[in-house]
N, C-alpha and C positions, 0 to 999 in steps of 0.2 A: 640494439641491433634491429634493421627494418629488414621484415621480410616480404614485402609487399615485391609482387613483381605481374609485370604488366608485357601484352604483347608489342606494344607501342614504342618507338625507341624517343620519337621526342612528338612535342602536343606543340600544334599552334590555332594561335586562337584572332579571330576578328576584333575590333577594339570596340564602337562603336554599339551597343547594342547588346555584346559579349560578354566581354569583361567590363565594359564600363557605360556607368547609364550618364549619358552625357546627351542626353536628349532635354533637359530643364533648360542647361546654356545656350543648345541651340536653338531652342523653340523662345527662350526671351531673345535671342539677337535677331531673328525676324520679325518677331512680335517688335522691337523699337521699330524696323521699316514700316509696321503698319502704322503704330501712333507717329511716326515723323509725316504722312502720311492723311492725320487728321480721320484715320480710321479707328474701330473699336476693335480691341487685340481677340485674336482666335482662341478659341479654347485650346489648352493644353493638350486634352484628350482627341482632339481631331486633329492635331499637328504631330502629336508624337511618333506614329508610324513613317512620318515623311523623314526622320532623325537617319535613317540610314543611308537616303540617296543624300547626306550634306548640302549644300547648298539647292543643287537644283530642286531636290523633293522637297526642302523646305519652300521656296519662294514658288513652285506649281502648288501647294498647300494654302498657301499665304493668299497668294494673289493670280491662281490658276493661270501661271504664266511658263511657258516652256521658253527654252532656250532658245528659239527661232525671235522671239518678240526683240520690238528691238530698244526693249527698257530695258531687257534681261541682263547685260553683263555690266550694268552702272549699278542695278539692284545688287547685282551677285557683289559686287565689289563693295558693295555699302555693307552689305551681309556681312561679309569676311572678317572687314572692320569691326565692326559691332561686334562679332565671335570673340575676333584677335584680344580685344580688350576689357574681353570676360571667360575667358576660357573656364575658369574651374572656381566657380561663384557656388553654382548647387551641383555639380556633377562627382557622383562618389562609383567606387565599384561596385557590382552589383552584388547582393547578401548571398554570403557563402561562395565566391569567387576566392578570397583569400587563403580557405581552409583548402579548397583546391592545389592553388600554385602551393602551399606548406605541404604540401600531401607527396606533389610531382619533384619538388624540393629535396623531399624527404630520401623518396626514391629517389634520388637520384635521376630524374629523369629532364630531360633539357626541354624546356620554353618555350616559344616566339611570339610577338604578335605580325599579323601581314593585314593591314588596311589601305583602306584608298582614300583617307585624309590625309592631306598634304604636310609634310612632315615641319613646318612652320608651328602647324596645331599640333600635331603627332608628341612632338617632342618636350614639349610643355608639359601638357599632358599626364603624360607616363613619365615624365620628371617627380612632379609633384606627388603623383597617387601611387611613387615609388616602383613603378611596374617596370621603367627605364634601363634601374640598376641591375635587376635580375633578370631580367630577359636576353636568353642567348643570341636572338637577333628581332630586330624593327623593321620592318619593312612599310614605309609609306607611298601612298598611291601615286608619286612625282621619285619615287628611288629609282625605278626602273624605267622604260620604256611604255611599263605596258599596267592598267589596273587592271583589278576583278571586275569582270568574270574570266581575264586572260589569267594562265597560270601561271604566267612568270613572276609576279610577286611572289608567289609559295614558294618558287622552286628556288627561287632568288634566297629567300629565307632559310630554307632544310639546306640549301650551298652553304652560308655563311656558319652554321648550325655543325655544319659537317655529317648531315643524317640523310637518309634513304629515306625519301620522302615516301613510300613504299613501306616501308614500318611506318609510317606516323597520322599524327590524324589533326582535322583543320577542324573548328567549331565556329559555326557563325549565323547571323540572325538572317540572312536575303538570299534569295536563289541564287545572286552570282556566286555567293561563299562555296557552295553546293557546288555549282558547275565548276569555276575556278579549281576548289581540292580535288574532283574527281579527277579533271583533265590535268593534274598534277601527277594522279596516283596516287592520291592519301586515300584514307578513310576518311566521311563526312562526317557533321553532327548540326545538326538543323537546333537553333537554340531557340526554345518556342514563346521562352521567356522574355526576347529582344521585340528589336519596332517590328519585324515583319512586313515593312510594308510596301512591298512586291502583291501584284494584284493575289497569285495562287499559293494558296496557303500554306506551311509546313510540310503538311504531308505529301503534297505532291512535287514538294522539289528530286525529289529523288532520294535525301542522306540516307545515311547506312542508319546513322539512331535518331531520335526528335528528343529533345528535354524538351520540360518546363520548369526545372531551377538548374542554376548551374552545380550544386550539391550531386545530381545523378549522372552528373562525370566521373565522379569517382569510381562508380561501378563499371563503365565501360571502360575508362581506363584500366582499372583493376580489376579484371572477372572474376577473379580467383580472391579474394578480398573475404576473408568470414564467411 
């Protein structure tokens, strides 16, 4: 018998950063544009906060190039490629994400992810690292209209969920996650653990909590917990 109960009616979570560190795949499939390139590849540690803007933050990273240039959407497209045909090489969940989703499982309590990877990648993805199966709803950043920082991803998500986005709460690593859940009506959670790499830090995006592992979900999920 579980007695766990929580004010939350369902969780959803950002993918990218989140629930899963898929920052290795992406920082080697720009790293190939640089060595195609006849360049010496970036350090991993000065790319991997660009992991959360997908391609754009990676190639401003790479080759301090914005999307105004006008290499930018032949790169982006080589990027993609490269991505598409290495998706989940080194990209695992991140430690203690698992005992989480067992935990909200347990309880009974329902899922989502809502990102703004395009669900070509999305779906792959969260096939393989099994997140697909169990999750009440997917929401990719090409499913709707509209990505994060707009909230209709969420709300798109807590709709097909069947949940009050008003009981529920969004966790994620970039100040759009932040903005997006609020302007939803969830509750935030700033994961201090992910790339972050929005100029202002954690703390001043605004969330209701800040981790730094995903393990200290459980207590906000569950307050009354032991």
């Amino acid at each position: 018998m579980n007695h766990l109960s929580s004010p939350y009616e369902g969780v959803f979570f950002d993918l990218d950063g989140t629930l899963a560190d898929t920052a290795p795949d992406l920082v080697a499939a720009v790293n190939q544009l640089v060595l195609a390139r006849k360049a010496s590849p970036k350090p991993y540690e000065l790319l991997r906060p660009y992991a959360s803007a997908g391609a754009r933050g990676l190639i401003e990273g790479a080759f301090g190039m914005s999307p105004d240039h006008p290499d930018y959407l032949s790169l982006r497209d080589e990027f993609l490629s490269n991505y598409e045909n290495a998706l989940m090489v080194n990209s695992t969940l991140f430690d203690g994400i698992s005992q989480v989703l067992d935990q909200l499982e347990a309880a009974s309590i329902p899922w989502g992810i809502v990102t703004n990877k395009h669900e070509r990648f999305t779906r792959p993805i969260t096939e393989q690292m099994g997140l697909h199966q169990r999750a009440i709803s997917t929401v990719s950043g090409d499913t709707t209209a509209h990505a994060k920082p707009h909230p209709e991803p969420i709300l798109h998500a807590a709709r097909i969920a069947s949940i009050d986005p008003a009981k529920s709460i969004y966790i994620g690593d970039d100040i759009r996650d932040v903005i997006a859940g609020k302007a939803a009506g969830m509750q935030t959670v700033a994961a201090a653990y992910g790339y972050c790499g929005c100029k202002e830090p954690p703390e001043a995006w605004g969330a209701d909590f800040i981790i730094n592992t995903p393990l200290e979900l459980i207590k906000i999920i569950f307050p009354n917990q032991g």
